[in-house]
Structures are given as C-alpha cells and as structure tokens.
MARKOL-822588 format. One record per residue (C-alpha): x, z, y. Coordinates in pm, whole numbers, plus 50000, padded with zeros to 5 digits. Example, Ala and Ser with C-alpha at 12.3 -4.5 7.8 and 13.67 -1.06 7.14 Angstrom:
BEGIN
512305078049550/513675071449894/
END
This chain:
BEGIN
312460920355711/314070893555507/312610860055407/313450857155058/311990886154825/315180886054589/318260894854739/319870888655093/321630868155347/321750836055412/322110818655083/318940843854942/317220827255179/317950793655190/317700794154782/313650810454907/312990783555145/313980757054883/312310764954613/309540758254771/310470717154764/308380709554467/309700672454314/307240666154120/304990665854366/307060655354676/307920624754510/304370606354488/303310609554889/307030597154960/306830570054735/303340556254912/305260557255219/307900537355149/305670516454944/303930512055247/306610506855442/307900473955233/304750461155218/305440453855565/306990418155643/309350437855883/311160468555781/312540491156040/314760518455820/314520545256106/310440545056152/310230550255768/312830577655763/310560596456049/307530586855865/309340599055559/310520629055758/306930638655867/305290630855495/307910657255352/306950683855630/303560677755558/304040687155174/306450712955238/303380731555461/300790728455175/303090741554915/304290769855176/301080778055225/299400778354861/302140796654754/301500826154990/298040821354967/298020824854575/300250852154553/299690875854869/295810865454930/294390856254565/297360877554388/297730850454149/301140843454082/303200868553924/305590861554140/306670844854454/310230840754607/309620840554983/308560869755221/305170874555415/307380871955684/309480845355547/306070828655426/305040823355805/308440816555932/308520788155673/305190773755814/306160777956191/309030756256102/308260729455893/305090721956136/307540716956418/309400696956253/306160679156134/304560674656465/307840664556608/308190631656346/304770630156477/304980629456827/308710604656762/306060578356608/303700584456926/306580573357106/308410548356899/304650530256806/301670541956930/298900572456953/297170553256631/300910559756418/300640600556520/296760599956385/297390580756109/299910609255997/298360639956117/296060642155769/299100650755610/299790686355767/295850688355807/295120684955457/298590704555316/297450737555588/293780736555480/294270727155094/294180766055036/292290783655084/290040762355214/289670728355086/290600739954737/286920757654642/285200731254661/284930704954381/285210676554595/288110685754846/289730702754521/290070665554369/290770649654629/292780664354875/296280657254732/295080618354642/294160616255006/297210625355179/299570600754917/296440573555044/297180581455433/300900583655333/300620545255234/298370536955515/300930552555783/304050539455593/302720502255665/301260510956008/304370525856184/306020489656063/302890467356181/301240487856443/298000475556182/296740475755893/295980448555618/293090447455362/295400446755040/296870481755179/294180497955220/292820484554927/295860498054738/295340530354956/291520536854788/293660529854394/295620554954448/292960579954602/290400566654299/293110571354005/294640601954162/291920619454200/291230614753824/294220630353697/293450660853929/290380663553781/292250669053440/294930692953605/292210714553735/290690720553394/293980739353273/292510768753494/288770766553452/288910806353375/290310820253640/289280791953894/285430801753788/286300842953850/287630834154222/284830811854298/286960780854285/284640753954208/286420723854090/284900697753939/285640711553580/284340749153692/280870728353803/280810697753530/282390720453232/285540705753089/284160675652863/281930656853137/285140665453377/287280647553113/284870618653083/284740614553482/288410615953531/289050592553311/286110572153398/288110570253780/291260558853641/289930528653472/287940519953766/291400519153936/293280500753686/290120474853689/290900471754069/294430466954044/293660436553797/291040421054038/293560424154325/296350407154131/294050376354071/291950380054385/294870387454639/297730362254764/299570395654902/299560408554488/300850393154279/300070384053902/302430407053779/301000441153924/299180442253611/301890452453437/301680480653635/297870488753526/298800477253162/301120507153159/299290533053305/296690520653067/298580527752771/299520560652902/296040568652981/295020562552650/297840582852494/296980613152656/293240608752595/293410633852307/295910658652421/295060694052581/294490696452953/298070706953024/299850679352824/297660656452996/298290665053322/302210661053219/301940627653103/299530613753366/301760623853661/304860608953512/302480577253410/301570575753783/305370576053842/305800549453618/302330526053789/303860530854143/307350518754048/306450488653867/303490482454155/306360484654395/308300462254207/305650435254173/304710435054469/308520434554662/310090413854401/307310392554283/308550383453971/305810358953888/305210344054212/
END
C-alpha cells in the first residue's frame, strides 16, 4: 500500500510526508528554542541544532497524528494526503528520530536535557485525540510545548535553568494559550457535536473572547514588570509587549478566524523583537 493517497512513487510520497510540515506552526516552538538557546551566556551551535532537531520531530508527530486522527478517526477533513499506512509509517519515523535527538542530549548533557524535551513528543502524540477534548489541555497543550521548547533550548546550553527563563517560559504559555482560546472558537459547532469541549464549547464564545484576551494582557503586563524588575531584560522588551498590544487591540473586533490570523503573526512579531531586546539590548 502506498503512503501518499494521490499518486505514486517516490516523489508522491515525499510531496505526502511534507505536507505535513506545517510553518506556521513549526515556526513558534523553534523560535523558543533558539530563543532559549541565546539566552544562554554560552552558545554551543550543535546542542541547539539537536534540540532544534528533536523540537521539529516533536511537531511533526502531533501534526502526523491529528491529521490521521481528524480525517480517518473523527472523518473531519475532507481530505488528507497521506495513507493509513503511510500515516503510521510517518509516526514510527519521526519518533525515532525524536527519541534519538533525545537520547544525543542524554549523552551530550545530562538525563535532566532528555526530560526536559520529552513533553514535546508527549504532548504532540496525545494532543488528539486525547488532550484535545478537554477545555483545559485543548488551550494549552500547544502553549506548553513552545514553554518546554524555551526551557530545554536554555538547559541543553546551561545544564540549568534561570528565573527570567522560566519566567519568559509561563508568558508565552499565559499569552499563547489566549490566542488558542480564540482559534478554538472558529469551530464551536462541530467541536460541541464531537464532544470536544474547549473552552469556547464550555464558556460560549463571548466569555471565551473576554478570557483570552484577559490572558494576553496579563502577559504583556508581565513582560513590562520583567523589563523593569529584571537585570537579564532589558528596558526595551517592551517594545515587544507594546506591539503585540497594538495588535491585540486591532483584532479585538474582528471574527474568530481573522483573529486567530493576526494574533499568530502578532506573536511572530512579540518573539522577534523579545529576541532582539533581549540579545542585542539596545537600551542597555
């Protein structure tokens, strides 16, 4: 049997097995690694590239498996481009590849570097269909593995971990976890027919609204209290907040979907002037 569902050979297949490398969502968790990483007052280029390595395997499992949980378990997609067989092949794979980045930081650091990753492939094998009916584990299972992602970036370079990262670990969990409380209510409908209680299936899309955006302010209010309570962040991170802020604000009135779109990219935006405050320090 063939693992791509639309055509054959080699280069059927290998267009099936990429599609399933989702940029938009790939690029946050590796971000907060690398992030993590230079946070660091030593970088070492090949522990981040495993940790790297082992963050992408991670992702590549959850999105493996939603998609063939969605469209050969829930029969929600229309469509999917990988076979059941190709589906499982896929997840055999990229979790040996995982646990071998995992078991290269066991060896090149310590046990404490392989733990600190494992969340990742934990969280992406479990999201569905699991994890994702219940409100809780719904909103916060992606924010979690981009907050481990940061934590094990900096501890593969450290072999520790330091109170502004984790810190900056809980911002990302708290304001993440608000704008997938707002991507969630695009599918209140059908989430509510499955069973799929997210927070906007149990809250109703209004008090959802007013909660997710209720957790992004409390993490742009952080961000500002680390920049003037923290040496290690500098006064210039809230330009970072001040963005995401305006952003925030901007999408305040658009539908669920729109929202969604412009949050994600604004998150984009808050990591890469965070990263740039805080390895640049152009204030300091």
């Amino acid at each position: 049997m063939a693992i791509a569902r639309h055509g054959s050979g080699v280069a059927a297949a290998v267009r099936a097995l990429a599609s399933q490398v989702h940029p938009v969502f790939m690029l946050p968790p590796l971000s907060a690694s690398l992030f993590g990483g230079l946070l660091a007052d030593q970088f070492s280029l090949p522990l981040a590239g495993v940790h790297l390595a082992a963050v992408f395997f991670g992702l590549y499992t959850a999105h493996v498996k939603d998609g063939y949980v969605d469209f050969y378990g829930r029969g929600e997609d229309d469509d999917h481009p990988l076979s059941e067989r190709g589906c499982r092949l896929a997840l055999a794979g990229t979790s040996v590849g995982f646990f071998a980045c995992t078991l290269g930081l066991f060896a090149l650091v310590d046990v404490w570097a392989a733990l600190i990753t494992l969340p990742g492939w934990l969280i992406g094998y479990h999201h569905a269909p699991r994890l994702d009916m219940h409100p809780v584990t719904a909103s916060i299972g992606y924010p979690t593995g981009i907050a481990f992602a940061l934590l094990g970036g900096f501890y593969v370079q450290t072999a520790g971990l330091a109170p502004v990262v984790v810190a900056l670990a809980v911002v990302f969990l708290v304001v993440l976890s608000g704008i997938k409380v707002i991507d969630d209510s695009t599918d209140v409908e059908y989430d509510r027919s499955i069973d799929k209680r997210t927070v906007a299936v149990v809250l109703g899309r209004t008090r959802a609204r007013r909660l997710a955006y209720g957790l992004m302010f409390l993490g742009m209010v952080a961000v500002l209290a680390m920049a003037v309570t923290m040496s290690s962040i500098p006064p210039s991170a809230a330009l970072a907040a001040l963005a995401f802020g305006i952003v925030a604000v901007l999408s305040r009135n658009a539908d669920a979907e729109l929202a969604t779109m412009l949050l994600i990219r604004g998150s984009y935006v808050f990591l890469a002037l965070l990263l740039a405050a805080v390895w640049f320090r152009p204030l300091a």
